[in-house]
N, C-alpha and C positions, 0 to 999 in steps of 0.2 A: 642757406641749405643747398647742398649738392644736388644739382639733378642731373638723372642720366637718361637719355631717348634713343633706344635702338631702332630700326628699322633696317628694311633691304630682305627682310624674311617673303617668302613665298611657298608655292607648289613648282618642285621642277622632278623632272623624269631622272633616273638612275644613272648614275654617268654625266651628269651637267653639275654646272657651279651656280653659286651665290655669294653677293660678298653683303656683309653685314657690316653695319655702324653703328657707332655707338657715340653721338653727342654727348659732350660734358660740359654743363655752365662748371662756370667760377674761371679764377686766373689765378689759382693753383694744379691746373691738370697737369703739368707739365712735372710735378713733385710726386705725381702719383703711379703706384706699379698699377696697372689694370687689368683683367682678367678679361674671360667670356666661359660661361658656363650653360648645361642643359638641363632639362627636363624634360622623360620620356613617361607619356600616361602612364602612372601605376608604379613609377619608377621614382627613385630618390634623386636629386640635384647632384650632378656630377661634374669636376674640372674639365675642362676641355682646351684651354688654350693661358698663357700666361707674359708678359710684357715688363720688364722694368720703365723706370720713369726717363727713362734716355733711349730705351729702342736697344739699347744695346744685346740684351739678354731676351730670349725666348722658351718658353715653356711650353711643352704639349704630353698631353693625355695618346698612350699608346694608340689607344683606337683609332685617333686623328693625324697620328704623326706620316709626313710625309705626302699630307692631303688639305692639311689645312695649314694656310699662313696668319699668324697674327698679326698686326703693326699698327702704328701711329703717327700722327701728323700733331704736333704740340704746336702748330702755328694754327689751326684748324680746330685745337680741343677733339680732337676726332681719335679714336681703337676704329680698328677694322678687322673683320674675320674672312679672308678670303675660305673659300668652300668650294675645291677639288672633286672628283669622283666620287660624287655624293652617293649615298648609301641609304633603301630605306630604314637602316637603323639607326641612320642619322636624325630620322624625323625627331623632333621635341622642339621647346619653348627653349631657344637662346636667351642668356640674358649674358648684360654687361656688369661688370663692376670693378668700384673701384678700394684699392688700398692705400691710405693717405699717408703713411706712416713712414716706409711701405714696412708691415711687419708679417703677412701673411694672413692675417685677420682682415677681410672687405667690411670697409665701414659704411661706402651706398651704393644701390641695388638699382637698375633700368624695369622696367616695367614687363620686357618682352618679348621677344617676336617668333612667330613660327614658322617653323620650317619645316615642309612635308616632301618627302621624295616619294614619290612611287616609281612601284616595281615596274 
């Protein structure tokens, strides 16, 4: 089974950065497109950032483009979410995941980590 462990989440003030990771077992990560997605209390899960299985290709959610960088180290199994001019509407529960296929459909899910910006 694929497991995924985010961490690097915190509290930071409006205008600071965070970078987030996201570990991946197995010695197929390097086949895999991977994501990072959120959740904001009260609010549905939404895309935020998106990776092919070579680094080549990136994907971002308007709201984050141009503030957030996504990327990957396939010698390390490691995504990373770097996090620019943070916003407290950025607060929510980042998660990672991953696409094995890669068909657009995430087949496993990280656990979590939070991110709080205040104002």
């Amino acid at each position: 089974q694929v497991q995924l462990v985010e961490s690097g989440g915190g509290l930071v003030q409006a205008g600071g950065s965070l970078r987030l990771s996201c570990a991946v077992s197995g010695r197929t990560f390097n086949t895999y497109a991977m994501g990072w997605f959120r959740q904001a209390p009260g609010k549905e899960r939404e895309f935020v950032a998106r990776i092919t299985s070579t680094g080549g290709y990136t994907y971002y959610a308007d709201s984050v483009k141009g503030r957030f960088t996504i990327s990957r180290d396939n010698a390390k199994n490691t995504v990373y979410l770097q996090m620019n001019s943070l916003k407290p509407e950025d607060t929510a529960v980042y998660y990672c995941a991953a696409d094995r296929k890669p068909s657009g459909a995430y087949n496993y899910w990280g656990q979590g980590t939070q991110v709080t910006v205040s104002s």
